[in-house]
C-alpha positions as CSV (number, residue, x, y, z in Angstrom):
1,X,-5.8,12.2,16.9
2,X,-3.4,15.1,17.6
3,X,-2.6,17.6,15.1
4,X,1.3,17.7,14.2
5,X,2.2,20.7,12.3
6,X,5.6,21.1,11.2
7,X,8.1,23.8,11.1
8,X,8.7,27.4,8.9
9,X,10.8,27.2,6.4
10,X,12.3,29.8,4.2
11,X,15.4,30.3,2.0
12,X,18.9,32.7,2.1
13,X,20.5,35.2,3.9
14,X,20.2,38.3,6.4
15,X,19.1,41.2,4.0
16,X,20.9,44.6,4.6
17,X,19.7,46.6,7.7
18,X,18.5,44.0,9.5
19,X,19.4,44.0,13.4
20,X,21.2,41.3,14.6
21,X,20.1,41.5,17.9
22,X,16.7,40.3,16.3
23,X,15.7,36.9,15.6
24,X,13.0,35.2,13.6
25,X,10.5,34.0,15.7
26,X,6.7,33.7,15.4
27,X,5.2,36.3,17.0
28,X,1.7,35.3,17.6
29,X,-0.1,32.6,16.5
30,X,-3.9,32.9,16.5
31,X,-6.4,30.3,15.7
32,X,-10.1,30.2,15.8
33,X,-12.1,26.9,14.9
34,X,-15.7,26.4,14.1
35,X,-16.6,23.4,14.7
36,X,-20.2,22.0,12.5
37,X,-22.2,19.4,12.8
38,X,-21.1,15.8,11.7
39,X,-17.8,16.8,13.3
40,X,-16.8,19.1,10.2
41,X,-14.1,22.3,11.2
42,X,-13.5,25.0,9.5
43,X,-10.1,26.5,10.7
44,X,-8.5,30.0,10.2
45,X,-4.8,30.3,11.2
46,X,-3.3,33.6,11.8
47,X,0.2,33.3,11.9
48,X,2.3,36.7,12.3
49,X,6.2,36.0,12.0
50,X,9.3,37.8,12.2
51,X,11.5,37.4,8.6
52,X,14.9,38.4,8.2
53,X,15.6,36.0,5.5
54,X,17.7,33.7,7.5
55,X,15.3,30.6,7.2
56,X,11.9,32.7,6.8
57,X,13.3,33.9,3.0
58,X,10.2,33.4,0.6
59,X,7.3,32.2,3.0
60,X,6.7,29.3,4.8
61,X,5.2,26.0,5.1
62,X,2.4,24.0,7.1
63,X,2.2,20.2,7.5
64,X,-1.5,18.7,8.3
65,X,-1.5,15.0,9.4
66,X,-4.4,13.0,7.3
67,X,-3.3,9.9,7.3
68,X,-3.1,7.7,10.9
69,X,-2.5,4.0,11.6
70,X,-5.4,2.7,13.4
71,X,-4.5,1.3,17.2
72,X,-5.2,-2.0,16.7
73,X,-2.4,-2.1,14.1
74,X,-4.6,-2.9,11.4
75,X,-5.9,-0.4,8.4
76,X,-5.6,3.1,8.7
77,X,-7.8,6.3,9.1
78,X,-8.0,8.9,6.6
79,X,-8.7,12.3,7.8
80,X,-10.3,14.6,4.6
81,X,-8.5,17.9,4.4
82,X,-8.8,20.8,1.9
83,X,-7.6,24.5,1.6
84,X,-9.8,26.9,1.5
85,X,-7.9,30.7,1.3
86,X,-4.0,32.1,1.9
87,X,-3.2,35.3,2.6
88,X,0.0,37.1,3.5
89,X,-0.5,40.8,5.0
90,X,-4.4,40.9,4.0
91,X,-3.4,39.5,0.7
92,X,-4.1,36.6,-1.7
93,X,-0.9,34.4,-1.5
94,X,0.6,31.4,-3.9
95,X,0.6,28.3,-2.7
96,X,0.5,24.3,-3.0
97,X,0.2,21.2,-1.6
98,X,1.8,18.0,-1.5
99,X,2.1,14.6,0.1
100,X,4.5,14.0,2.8
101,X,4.9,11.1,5.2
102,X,5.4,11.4,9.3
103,X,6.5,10.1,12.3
104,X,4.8,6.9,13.7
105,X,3.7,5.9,10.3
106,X,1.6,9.0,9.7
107,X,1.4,10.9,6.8
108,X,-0.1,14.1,5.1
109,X,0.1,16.9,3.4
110,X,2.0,20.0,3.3
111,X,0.8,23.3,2.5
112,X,3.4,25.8,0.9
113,X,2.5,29.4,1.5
114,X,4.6,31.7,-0.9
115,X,6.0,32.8,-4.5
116,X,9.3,30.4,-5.2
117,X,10.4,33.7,-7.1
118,X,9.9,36.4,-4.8
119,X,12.1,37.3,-1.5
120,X,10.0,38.6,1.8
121,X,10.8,42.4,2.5
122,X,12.4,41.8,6.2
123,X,10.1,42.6,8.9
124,X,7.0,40.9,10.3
125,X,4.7,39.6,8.2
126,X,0.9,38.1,8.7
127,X,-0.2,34.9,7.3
128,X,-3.9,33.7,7.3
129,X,-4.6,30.2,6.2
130,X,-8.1,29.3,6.1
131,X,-8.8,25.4,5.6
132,X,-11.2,22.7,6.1
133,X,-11.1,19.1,7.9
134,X,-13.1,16.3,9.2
135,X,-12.7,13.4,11.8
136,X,-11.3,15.2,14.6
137,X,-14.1,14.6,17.0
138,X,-14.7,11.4,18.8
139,X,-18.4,10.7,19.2
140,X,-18.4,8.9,22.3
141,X,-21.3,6.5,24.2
142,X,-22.0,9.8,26.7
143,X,-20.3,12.2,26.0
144,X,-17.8,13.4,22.8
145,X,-14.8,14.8,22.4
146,X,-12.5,17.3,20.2
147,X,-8.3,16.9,20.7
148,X,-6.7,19.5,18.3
149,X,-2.8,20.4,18.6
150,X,-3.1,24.1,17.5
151,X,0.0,25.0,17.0
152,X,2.1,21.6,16.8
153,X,5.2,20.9,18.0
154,X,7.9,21.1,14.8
155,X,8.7,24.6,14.9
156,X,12.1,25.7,14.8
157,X,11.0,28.8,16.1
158,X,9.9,30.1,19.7
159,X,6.3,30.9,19.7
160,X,6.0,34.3,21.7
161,X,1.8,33.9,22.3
162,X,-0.2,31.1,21.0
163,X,-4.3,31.2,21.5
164,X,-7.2,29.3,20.3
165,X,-10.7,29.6,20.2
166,X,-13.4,26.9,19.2
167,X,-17.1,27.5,18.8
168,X,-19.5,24.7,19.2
169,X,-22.9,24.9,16.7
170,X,-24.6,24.7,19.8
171,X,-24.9,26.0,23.4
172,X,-23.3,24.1,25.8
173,X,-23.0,24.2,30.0
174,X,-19.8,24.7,31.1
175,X,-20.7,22.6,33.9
176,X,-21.3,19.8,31.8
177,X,-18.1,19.7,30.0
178,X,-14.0,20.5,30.4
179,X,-11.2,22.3,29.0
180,X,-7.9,20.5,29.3
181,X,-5.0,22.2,27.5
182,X,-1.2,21.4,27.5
183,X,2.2,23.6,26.8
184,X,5.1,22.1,25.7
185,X,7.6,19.7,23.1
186,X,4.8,16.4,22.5
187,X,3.9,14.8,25.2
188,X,4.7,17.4,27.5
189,X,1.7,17.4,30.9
190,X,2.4,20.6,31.6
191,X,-0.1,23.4,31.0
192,X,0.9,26.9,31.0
193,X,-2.7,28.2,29.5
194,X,-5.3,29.6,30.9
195,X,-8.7,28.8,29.8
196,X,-12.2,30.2,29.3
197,X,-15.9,28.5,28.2
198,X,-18.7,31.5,27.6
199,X,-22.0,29.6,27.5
200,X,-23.6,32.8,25.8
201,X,-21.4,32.7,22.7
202,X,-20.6,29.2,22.8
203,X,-17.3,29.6,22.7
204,X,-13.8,27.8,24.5
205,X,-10.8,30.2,24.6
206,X,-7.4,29.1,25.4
207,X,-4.4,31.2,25.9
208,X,-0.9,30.3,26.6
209,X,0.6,33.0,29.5
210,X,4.2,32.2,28.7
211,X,5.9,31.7,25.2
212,X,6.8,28.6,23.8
213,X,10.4,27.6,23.0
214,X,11.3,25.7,19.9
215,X,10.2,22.5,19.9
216,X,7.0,23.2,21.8
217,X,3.2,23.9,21.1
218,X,-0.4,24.1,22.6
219,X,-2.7,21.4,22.7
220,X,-6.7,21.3,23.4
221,X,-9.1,18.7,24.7
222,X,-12.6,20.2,24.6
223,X,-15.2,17.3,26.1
224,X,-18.6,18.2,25.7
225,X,-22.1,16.6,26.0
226,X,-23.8,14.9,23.6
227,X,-26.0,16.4,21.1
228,X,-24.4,19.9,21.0
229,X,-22.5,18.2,17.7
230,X,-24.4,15.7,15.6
231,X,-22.7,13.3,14.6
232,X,-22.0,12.3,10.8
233,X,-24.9,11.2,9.0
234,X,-24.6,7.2,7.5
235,X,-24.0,8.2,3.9
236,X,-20.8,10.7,5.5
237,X,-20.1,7.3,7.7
238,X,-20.3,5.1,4.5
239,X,-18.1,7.6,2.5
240,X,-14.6,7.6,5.3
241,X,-15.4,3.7,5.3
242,X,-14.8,3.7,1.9
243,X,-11.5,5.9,2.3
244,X,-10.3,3.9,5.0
245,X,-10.6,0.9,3.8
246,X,-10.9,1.3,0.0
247,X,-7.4,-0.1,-1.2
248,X,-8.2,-3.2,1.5
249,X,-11.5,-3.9,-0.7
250,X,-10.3,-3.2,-3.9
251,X,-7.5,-5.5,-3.2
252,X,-9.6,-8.5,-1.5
253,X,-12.3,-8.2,-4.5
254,X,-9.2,-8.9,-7.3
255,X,-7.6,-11.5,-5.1
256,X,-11.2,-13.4,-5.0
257,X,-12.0,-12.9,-8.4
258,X,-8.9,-14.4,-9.3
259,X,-9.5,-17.0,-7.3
260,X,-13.0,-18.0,-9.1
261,X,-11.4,-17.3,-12.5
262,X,-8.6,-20.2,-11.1
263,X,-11.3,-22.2,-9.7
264,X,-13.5,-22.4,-12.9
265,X,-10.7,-23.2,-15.1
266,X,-9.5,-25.6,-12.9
267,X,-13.3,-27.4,-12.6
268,X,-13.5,-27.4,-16.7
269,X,-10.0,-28.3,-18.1
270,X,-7.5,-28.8,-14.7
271,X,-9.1,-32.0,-13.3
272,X,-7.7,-34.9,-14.3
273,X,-9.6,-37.3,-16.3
274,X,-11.2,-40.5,-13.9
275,X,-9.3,-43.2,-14.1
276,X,-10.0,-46.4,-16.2
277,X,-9.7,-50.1,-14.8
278,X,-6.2,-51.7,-15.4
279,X,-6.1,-54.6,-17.7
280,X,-3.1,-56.9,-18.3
281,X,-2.7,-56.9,-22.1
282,X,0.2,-59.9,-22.8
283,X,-0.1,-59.0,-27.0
284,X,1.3,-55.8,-28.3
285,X,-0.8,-53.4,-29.6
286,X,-2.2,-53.6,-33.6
287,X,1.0,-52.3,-35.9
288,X,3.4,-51.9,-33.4
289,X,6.4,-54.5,-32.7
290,X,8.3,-55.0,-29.7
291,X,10.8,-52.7,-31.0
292,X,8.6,-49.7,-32.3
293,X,6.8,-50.1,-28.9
294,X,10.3,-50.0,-26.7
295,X,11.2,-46.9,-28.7
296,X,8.8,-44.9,-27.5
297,X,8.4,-46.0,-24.1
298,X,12.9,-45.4,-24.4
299,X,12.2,-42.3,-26.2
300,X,14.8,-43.2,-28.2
301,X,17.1,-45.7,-30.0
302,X,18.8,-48.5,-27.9
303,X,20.9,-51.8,-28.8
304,X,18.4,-54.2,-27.2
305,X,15.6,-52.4,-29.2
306,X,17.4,-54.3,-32.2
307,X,17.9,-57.8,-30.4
308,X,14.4,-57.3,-30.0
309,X,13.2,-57.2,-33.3
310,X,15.7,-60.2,-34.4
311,X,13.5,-61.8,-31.5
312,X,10.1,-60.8,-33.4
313,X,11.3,-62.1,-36.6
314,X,11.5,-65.1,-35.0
315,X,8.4,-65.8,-33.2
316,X,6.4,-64.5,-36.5
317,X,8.5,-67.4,-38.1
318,X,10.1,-65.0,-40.5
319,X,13.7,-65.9,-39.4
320,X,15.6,-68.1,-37.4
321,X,18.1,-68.2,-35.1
322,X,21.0,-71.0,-34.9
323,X,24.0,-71.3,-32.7
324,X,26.6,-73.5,-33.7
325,X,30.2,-73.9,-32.5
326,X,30.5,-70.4,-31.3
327,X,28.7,-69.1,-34.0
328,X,25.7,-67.5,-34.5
329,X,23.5,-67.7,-37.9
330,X,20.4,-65.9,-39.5
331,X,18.3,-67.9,-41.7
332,X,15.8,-66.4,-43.6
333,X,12.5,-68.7,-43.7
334,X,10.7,-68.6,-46.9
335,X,6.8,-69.3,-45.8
336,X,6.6,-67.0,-42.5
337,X,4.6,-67.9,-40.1
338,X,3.3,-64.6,-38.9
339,X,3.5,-61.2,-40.6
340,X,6.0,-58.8,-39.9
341,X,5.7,-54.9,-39.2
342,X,7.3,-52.8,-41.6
343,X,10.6,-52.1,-39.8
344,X,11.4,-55.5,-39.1
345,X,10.8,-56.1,-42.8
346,X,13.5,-53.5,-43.5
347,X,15.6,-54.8,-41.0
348,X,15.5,-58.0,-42.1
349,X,16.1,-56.8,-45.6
350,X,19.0,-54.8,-44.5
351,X,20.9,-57.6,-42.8
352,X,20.5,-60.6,-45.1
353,X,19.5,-59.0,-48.6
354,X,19.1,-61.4,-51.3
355,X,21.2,-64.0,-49.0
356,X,19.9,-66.4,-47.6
357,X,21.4,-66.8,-44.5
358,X,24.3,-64.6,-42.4
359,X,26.9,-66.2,-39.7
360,X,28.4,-64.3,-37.5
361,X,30.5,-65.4,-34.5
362,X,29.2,-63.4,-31.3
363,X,25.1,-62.6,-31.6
364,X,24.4,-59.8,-34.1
């Protein structure tokens, strides 16, 4: 996983008695990691710069990829990251951090080295950041191997000399390993570095022997045998697990819990009741008419509802219909032959009163 670091930046304009034949650059940029076991690094930047307050104006800023989409496409991989000192010109100096996304769908965080309040004198200046990091080692079936981009590649500014050295927590064979390092804007295959393993200090130098433009940085692939750095131990393992994969779990665990919650509701009060064996009933039920039985299946009042209770009347032998001539009559019986529900009773109140009968010459 290469390290991206992104460029200076600073705030306002060329202070008095500044040559303008100079130009901010970085003027060496020195960095030594130690590298622990379980693939821990402890890494001290010494960054010496050139400020004329153009764009270097009130310090300057570092961006640390922690954050990487995994290859397969598929979850990501979170690398832990944490400060540990700043200093400007042997000095304790301000600073902060703060998220920021990348490239590629990486992100980070940035580091911001410098007092929002106070303007740099002009002239060169040393910074020394001192941080800690995990992850950058790949543990390998026979061999592993550590790919660190020392410098990165989003500086603004030309890099005059750029070095590293690493120190394994072990001693190693040269012959058993290799020192691969590369110059240039990302991606770049060349390598204008020269490079040096001491087996008695256990220590990998590399050394760029021309600047870097712009746009360019050194990059080191240190492969070394196994067992000179052991690798995490399962509670470590267990913990970037969790990191990686965290928001996945937490998110799958609510989604299924859910899920049961759904289920046992749906088992006690969603199932639909079994159903009973259809029987052909040819007689209204008890208290209810045609009529009262029409409204609510209708949901409502309709004109046949009412021919339907003259109907009733009828078969219960409370009323009887004639036709005659065109004309249509309502007698009222006076020994029923069936009893009537209540609203035919008030229907058939309503329409013949104390009368006996009631012609009409198209049906009622």
């Amino acid at each position: 996983m290469p390290l991206r670091v992104a460029s200076l930046a600073l705030l306002l304009l060329l202070p008095p008695g500044a040559s303008a034949q100079e130009a901010e650059e970085i003027l060496r940029y020195d960095v030594v990691v130690e590298l622990h076991d379980g693939g821990r690094m402890v890494v001290t930047e010494e960054i010496a710069v050139r400020a004329l307050g153009q764009e270097i104006q009130r310090g300057i800023y570092r961006d640390f990829p922690t954050d990487f989409p995994r290859a397969s496409g598929f979850g990501r991989i979170q690398a832990p990251f944490q400060v540990l000192s700043v200093e400007r010109d042997g000095r304790p100096e301000p600073w902060s951090v703060e998220s920021i996304g990348g490239p590629g769908g990486r992100g980070g965080v940035r580091v911001r080295i410098g007092d929002p309040d106070v303007l740099l004198d002009a002239g060169e200046h040393r910074y020394a950041l001192r941080y800690e990091t995990w992850r950058w080692v790949r543990f390998g079936e026979e061999e592993d191997q550590l790919y660190w981009n020392v410098t990165g590649t989003g500086w603004s500014f030309p890099i005059r000399e750029a070095s590293a050295r690493i120190v394994l927590p072990s001693p190693a064979d040269p012959s058993d390993g290799r020192v691969e390092a590369w110059t240039g804007p990302e991606g770049s295959t060349a390598s204008d570095a020269d490079a040096t393993w001491d087996a008695e200090t256990s220590t990998v130098s590399v050394r760029t022997r021309a600047g870097l433009g712009a746009g360019s940085g050194l990059t080191v692939r240190l492969t070394f045998p196994k067992g000179i750095v052991a690798p995490p131990a399962p509670e470590v393992e267990a913990a970037w697990f969790r990191m990686d994969w965290g928001g996945y779990i937490d998110a799958a665990t609510v989604t299924g819990l859910l899920l049961a919650l759904y289920l046992l509701m749906w088992s006690r009060v969603g199932r639909d009741p079994e159903k009973r064996p259809l029987v052909v009933r040819y007689e209204p039920p008890p208290g209810f008419s045609p009529a009262a039985l029409g409204y609510l299946q209708e949901r409502g009042y309709r004109d046949r509802l009412f021919a339907a209770a003259l109907v009733s009347l009828g078969v219960k032998g409370a009323l009887r219909i004639e036709q005659k001539k065109g004309k249509w009559a309502l007698r009222r019986l006076e020994q029923p032959k069936g009893q009537a529900s209540d609203e035919e009773g008030q229907i058939l109140d309503a329409l013949l009163g104390d009368r006996e009968s009631l012609t009409r010459s198209r049906p009622p």
